[in-house]
TORRO-804326 format. One record per residue (C-alpha): chain; x, y, z. Coordinates in nm, 4 decimals, padded with zeros to 6 digits. Layout:
! residues N
<r unit="A" X="X" Y="Y" Z="Z"/>
...
! end
This chain:
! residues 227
<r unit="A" X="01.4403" Y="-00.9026" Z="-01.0076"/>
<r unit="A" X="01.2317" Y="-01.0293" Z="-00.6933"/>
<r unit="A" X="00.8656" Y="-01.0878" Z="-00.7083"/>
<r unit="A" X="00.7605" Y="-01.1144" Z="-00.3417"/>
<r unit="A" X="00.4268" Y="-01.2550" Z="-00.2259"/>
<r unit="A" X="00.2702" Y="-01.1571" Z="00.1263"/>
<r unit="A" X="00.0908" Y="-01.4061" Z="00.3264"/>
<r unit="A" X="-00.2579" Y="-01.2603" Z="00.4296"/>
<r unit="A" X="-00.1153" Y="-01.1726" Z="00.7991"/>
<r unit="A" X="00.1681" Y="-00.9204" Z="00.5990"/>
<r unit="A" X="00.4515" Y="-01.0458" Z="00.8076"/>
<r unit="A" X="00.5873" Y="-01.3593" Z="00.6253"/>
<r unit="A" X="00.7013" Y="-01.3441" Z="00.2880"/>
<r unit="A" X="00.8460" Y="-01.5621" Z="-00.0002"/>
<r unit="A" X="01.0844" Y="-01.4350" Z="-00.2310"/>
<r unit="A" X="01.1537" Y="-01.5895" Z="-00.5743"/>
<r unit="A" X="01.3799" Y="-01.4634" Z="-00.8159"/>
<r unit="A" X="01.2432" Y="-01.5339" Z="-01.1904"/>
<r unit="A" X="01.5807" Y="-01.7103" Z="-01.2414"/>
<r unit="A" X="01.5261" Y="-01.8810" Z="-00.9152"/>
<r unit="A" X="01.1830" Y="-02.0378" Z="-01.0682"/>
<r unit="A" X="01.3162" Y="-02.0991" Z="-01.4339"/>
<r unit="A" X="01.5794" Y="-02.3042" Z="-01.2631"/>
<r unit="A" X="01.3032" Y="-02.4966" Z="-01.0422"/>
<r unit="A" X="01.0483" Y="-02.5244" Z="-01.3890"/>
<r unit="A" X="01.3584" Y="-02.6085" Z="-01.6543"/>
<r unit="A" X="01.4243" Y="-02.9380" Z="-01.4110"/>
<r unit="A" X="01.0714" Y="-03.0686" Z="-01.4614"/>
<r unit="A" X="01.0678" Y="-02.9789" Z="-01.8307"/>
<r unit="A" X="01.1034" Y="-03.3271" Z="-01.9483"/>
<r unit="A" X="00.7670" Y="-03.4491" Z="-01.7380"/>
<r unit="A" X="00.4836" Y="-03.2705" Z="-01.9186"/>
<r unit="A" X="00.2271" Y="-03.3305" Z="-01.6216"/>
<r unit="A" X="00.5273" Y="-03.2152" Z="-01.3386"/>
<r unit="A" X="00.5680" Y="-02.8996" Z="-01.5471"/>
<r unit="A" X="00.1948" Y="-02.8277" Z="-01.5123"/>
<r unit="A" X="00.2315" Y="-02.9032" Z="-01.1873"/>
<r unit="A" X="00.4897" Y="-02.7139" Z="-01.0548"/>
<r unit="A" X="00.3817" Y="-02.4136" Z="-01.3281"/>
<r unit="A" X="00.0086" Y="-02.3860" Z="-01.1855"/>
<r unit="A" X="00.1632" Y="-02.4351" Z="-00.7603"/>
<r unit="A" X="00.4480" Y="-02.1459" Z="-00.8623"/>
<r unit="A" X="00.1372" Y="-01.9082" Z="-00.9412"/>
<r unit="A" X="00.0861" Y="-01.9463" Z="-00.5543"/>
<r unit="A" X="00.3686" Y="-01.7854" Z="-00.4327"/>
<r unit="A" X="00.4243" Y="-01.5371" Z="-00.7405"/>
<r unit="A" X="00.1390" Y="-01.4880" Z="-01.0325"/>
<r unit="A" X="00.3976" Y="-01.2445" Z="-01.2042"/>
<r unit="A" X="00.6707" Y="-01.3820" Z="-01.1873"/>
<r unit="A" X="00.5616" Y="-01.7511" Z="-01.2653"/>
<r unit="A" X="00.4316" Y="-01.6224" Z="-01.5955"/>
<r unit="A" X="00.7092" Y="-01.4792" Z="-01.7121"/>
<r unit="A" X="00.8856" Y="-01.7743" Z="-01.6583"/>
<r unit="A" X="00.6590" Y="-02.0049" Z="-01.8593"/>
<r unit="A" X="00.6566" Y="-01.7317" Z="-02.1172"/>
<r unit="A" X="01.0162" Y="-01.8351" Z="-02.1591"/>
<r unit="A" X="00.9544" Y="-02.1612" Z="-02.1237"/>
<r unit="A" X="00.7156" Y="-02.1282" Z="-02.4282"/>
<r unit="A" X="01.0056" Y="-01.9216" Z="-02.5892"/>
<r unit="A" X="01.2767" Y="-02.1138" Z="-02.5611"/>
<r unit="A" X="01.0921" Y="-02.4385" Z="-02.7125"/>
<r unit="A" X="01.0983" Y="-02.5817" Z="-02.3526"/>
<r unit="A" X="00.7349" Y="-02.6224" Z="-02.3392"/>
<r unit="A" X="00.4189" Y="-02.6279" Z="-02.5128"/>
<r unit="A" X="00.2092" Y="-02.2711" Z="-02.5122"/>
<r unit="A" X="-00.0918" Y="-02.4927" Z="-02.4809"/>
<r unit="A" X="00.0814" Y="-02.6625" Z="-02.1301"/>
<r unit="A" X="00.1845" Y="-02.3335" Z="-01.9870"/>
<r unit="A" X="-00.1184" Y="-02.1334" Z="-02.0327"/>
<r unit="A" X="-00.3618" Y="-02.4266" Z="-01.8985"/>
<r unit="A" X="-00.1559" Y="-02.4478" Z="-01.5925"/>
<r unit="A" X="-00.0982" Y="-02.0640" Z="-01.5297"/>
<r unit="A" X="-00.4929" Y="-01.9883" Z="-01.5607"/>
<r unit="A" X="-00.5589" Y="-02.2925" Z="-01.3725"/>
<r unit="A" X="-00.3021" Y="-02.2235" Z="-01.0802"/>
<r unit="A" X="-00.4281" Y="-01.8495" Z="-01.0899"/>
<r unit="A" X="-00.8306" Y="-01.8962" Z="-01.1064"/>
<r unit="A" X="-00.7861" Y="-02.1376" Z="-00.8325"/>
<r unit="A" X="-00.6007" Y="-01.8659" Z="-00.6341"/>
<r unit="A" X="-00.8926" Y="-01.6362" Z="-00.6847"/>
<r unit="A" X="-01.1130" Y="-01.9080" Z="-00.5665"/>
<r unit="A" X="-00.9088" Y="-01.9742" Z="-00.2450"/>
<r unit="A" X="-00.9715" Y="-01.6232" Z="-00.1592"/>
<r unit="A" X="-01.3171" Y="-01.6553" Z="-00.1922"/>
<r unit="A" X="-01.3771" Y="-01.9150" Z="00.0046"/>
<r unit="A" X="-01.1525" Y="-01.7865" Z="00.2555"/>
<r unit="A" X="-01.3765" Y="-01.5088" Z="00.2948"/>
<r unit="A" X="-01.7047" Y="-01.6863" Z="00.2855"/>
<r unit="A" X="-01.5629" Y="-01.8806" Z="00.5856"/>
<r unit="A" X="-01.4475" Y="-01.5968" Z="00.7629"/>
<r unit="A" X="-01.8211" Y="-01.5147" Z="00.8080"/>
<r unit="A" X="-01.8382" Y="-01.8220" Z="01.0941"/>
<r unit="A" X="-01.4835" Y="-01.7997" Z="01.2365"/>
<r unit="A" X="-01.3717" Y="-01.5211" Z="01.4961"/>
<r unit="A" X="-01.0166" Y="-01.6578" Z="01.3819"/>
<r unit="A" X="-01.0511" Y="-01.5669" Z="01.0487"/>
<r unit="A" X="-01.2274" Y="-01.2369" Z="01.0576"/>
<r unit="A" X="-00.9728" Y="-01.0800" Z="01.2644"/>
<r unit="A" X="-00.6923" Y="-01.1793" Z="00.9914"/>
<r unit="A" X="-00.8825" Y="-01.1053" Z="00.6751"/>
<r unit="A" X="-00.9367" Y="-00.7903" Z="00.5078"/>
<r unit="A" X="-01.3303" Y="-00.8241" Z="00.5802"/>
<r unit="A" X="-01.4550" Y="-00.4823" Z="00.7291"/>
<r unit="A" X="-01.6689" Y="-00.3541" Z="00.4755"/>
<r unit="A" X="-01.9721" Y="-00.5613" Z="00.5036"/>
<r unit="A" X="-02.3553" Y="-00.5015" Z="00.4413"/>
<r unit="A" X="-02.3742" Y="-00.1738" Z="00.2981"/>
<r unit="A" X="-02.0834" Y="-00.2936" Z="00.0443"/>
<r unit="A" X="-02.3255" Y="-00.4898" Z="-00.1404"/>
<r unit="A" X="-02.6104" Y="-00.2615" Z="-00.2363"/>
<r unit="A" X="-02.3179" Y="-00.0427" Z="-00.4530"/>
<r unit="A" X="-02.2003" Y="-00.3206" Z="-00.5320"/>
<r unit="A" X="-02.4765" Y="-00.3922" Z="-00.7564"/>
<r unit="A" X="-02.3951" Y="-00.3856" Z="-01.1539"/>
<r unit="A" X="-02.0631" Y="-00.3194" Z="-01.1081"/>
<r unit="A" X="-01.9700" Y="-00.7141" Z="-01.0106"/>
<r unit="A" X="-01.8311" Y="-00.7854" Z="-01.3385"/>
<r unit="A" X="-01.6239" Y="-00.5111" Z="-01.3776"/>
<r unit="A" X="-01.4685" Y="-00.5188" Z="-01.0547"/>
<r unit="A" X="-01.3707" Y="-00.8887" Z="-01.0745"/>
<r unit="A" X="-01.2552" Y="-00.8447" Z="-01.4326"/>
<r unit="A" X="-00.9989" Y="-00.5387" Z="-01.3924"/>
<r unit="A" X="-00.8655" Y="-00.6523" Z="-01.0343"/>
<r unit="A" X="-00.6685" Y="-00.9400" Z="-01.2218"/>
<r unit="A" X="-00.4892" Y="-00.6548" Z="-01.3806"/>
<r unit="A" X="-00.4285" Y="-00.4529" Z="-01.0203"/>
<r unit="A" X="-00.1873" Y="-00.5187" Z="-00.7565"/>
<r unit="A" X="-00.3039" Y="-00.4553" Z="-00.3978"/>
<r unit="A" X="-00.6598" Y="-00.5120" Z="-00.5163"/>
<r unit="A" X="-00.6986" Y="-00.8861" Z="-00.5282"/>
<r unit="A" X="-00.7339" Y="-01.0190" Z="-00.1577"/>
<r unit="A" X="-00.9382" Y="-00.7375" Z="-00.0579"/>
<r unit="A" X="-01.1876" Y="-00.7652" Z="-00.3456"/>
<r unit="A" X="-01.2165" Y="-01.1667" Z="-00.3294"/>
<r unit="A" X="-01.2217" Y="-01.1981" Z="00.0000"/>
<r unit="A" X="-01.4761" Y="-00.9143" Z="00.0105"/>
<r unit="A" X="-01.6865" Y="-01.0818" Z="-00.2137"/>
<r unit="A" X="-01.6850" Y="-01.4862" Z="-00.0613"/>
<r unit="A" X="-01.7595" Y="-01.2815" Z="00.2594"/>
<r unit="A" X="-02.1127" Y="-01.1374" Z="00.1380"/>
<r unit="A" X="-02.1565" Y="-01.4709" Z="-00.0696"/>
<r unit="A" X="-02.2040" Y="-01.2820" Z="-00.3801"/>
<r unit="A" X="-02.2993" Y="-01.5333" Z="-00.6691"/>
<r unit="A" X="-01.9742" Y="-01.8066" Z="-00.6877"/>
<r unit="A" X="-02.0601" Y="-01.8807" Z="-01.0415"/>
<r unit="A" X="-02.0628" Y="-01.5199" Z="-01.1593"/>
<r unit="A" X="-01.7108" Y="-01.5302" Z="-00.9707"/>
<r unit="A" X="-01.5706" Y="-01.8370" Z="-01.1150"/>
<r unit="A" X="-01.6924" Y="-01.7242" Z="-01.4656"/>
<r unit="A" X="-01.4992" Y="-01.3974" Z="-01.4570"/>
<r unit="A" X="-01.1699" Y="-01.5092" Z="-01.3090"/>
<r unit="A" X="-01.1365" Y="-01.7941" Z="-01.5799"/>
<r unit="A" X="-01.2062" Y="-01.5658" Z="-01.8578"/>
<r unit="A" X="-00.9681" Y="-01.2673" Z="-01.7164"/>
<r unit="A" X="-00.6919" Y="-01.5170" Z="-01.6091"/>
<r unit="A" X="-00.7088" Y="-01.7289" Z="-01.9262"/>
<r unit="A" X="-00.7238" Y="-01.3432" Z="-02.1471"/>
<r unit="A" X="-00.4614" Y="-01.2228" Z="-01.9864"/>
<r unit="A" X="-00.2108" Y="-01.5311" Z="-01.9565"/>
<r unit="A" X="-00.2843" Y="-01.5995" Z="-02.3285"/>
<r unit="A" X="-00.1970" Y="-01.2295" Z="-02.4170"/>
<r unit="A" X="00.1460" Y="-01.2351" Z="-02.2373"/>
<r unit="A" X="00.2710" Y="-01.5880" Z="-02.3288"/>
<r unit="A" X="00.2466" Y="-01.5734" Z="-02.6649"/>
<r unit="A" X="00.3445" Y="-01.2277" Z="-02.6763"/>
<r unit="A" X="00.6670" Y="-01.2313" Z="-02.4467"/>
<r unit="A" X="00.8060" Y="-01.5726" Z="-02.6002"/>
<r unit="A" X="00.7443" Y="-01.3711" Z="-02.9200"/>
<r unit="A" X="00.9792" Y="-01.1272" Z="-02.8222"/>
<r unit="A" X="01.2036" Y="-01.4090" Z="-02.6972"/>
<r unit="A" X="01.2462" Y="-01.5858" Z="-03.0014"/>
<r unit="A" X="01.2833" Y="-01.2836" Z="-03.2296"/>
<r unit="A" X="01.5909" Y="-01.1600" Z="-02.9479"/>
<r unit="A" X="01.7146" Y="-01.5188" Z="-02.9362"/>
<r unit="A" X="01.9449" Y="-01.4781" Z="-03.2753"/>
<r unit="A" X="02.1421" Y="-01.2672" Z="-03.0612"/>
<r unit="A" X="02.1914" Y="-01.5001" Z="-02.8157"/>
<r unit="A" X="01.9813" Y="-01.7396" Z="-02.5783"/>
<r unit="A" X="02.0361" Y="-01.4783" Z="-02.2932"/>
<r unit="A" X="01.9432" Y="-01.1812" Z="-02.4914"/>
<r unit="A" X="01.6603" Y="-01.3422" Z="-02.5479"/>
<r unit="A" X="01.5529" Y="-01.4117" Z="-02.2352"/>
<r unit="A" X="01.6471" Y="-01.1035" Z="-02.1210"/>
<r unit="A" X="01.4143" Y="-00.9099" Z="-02.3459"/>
<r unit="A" X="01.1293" Y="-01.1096" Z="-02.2884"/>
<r unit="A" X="01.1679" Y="-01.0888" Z="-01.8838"/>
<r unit="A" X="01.2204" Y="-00.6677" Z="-01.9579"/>
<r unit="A" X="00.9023" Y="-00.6935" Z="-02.2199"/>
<r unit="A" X="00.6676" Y="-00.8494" Z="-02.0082"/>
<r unit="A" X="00.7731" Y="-00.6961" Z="-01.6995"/>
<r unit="A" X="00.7187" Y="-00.3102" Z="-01.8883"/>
<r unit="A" X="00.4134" Y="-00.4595" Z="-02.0280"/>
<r unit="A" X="00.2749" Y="-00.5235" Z="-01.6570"/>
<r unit="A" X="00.3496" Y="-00.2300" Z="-01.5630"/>
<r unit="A" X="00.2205" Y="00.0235" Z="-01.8432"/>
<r unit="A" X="-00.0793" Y="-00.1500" Z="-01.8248"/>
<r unit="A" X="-00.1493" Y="-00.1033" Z="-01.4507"/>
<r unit="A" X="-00.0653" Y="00.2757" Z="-01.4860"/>
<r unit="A" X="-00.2617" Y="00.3028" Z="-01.7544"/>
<r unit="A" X="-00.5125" Y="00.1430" Z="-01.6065"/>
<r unit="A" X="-00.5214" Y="00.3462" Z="-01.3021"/>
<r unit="A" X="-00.4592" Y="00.6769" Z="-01.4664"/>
<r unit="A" X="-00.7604" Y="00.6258" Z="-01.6786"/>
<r unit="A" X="-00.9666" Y="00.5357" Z="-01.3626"/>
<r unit="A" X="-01.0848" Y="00.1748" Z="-01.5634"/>
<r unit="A" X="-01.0482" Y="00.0000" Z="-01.2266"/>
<r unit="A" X="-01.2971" Y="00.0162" Z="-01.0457"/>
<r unit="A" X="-01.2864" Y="-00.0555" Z="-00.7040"/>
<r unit="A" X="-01.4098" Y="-00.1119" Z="-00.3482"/>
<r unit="A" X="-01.5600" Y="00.2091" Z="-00.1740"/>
<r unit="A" X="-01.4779" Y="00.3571" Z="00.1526"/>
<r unit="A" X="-01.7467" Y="00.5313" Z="00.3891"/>
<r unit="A" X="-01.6733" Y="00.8671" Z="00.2077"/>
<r unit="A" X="-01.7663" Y="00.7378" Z="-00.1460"/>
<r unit="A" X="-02.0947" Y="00.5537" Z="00.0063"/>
<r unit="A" X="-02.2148" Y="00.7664" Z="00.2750"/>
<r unit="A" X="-02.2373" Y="00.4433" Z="00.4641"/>
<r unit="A" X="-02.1119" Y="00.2994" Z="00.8203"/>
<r unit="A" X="-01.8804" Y="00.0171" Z="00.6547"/>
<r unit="A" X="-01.7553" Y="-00.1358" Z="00.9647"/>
<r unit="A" X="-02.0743" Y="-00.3313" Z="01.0478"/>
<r unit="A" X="-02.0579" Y="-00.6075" Z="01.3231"/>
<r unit="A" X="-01.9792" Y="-00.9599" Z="01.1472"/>
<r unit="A" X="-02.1327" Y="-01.1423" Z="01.3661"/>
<r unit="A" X="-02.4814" Y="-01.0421" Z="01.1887"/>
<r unit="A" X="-02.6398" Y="-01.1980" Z="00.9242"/>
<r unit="A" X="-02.5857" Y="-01.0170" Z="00.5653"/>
! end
């Protein structure tokens, strides 16, 4: 199974197989601090599919849950924070505004109010959500502390959830066989994802960015203005 990561211009890609990465992670196992390492850099080119690997890591006694869920929420939150920054610079570079997702502008932030929180919080959950929302907000310089806050406590939620649950799952399979094992953990947590984001999105508990219809507002505002 491929996760696939697209770079913010959507023409390069990088493709990693979940066996590709357990390979890459399994030869670093014996270096706590590598592990981390390589663990928290692999959420970089796939979130998903570098937590399901150290999920099995965790599983199959290879590493500490304690290791692998530090370095997944750190490798994810600073992601997130990447992508904020990247958008607050995009307000002073012509380069970067024409490359980031950074249309919606001033009237974005006045519905934005109370609803900061919740946005952040269920976009960790959301594919096809994250740039746009992070970016969004590092662009109108909405509060970085709020941001920071959010993302740790959604990344570190969720990573704890599915690491303890999936090498769980691993261990209980593993009588059967170290590759039954890690083949229901990769099927658990990959049904698990996915449940959850259609739930999510059937019950309409992510929120999410507006368009002019939903505001009544002119989105596409010049960027070279002040916000």
């Amino acid at each position: 199974m491929k996760f696939i990561r697209q770079h913010i211009n959507g023409q390069n890609t990088v493709n990693l197989t979940v066996e590709s990465l357990m390979t890459w992670l399994e030869a670093s196992a014996g270096n706590p601090l590598i592990l981390g390492i390589v663990l928290a850099l692999a959420t970089f080119a796939t979130e998903d599919g570098a937590l399901i690997a150290g999920s099995l890591l965790v599983g199959s006694g290879m590493a500490s849950p304690t290791l692998v869920i530090s370095a997944l929420a750190i490798g994810i939150t600073t992601g997130d924070i990447a992508l904020y920054a990247a958008g607050w610079s995009a307000r002073n570079s012509k380069f970067l505004r024409k490359r980031l997702p950074v249309q919606k502008s001033r009237g974005i932030r006045r519905w934005l109010k109370g609803k900061e929180t919740a946005i952040l919080f269920f976009s960790r959950f959301m594919p096809g959500t994250r740039l746009i929302t992070y970016v969004t907000f590092g662009f109108l310089k909405l509060s970085l502390v709020r941001f920071i806050t959010v993302m740790s406590v959604a990344s570190i939620l969720w990573v704890t959830g599915m690491v303890m649950f999936v090498s769980e799952v691993q261990k209980a399979f593993a009588a059967y066989g170290a590759w039954t094992g890690a083949i229901a953990g990769v099927g658990v947590a990959v049904s698990i994802i996915i449940i959850l984001r259609l739930y999510l999105t059937k019950n309409k508990l992510t929120p999410s960015l507006p368009d002019e219809e939903e505001t009544g507002l002119d989105l596409r505002e010049n960027h070279d203005s002040n916000c």
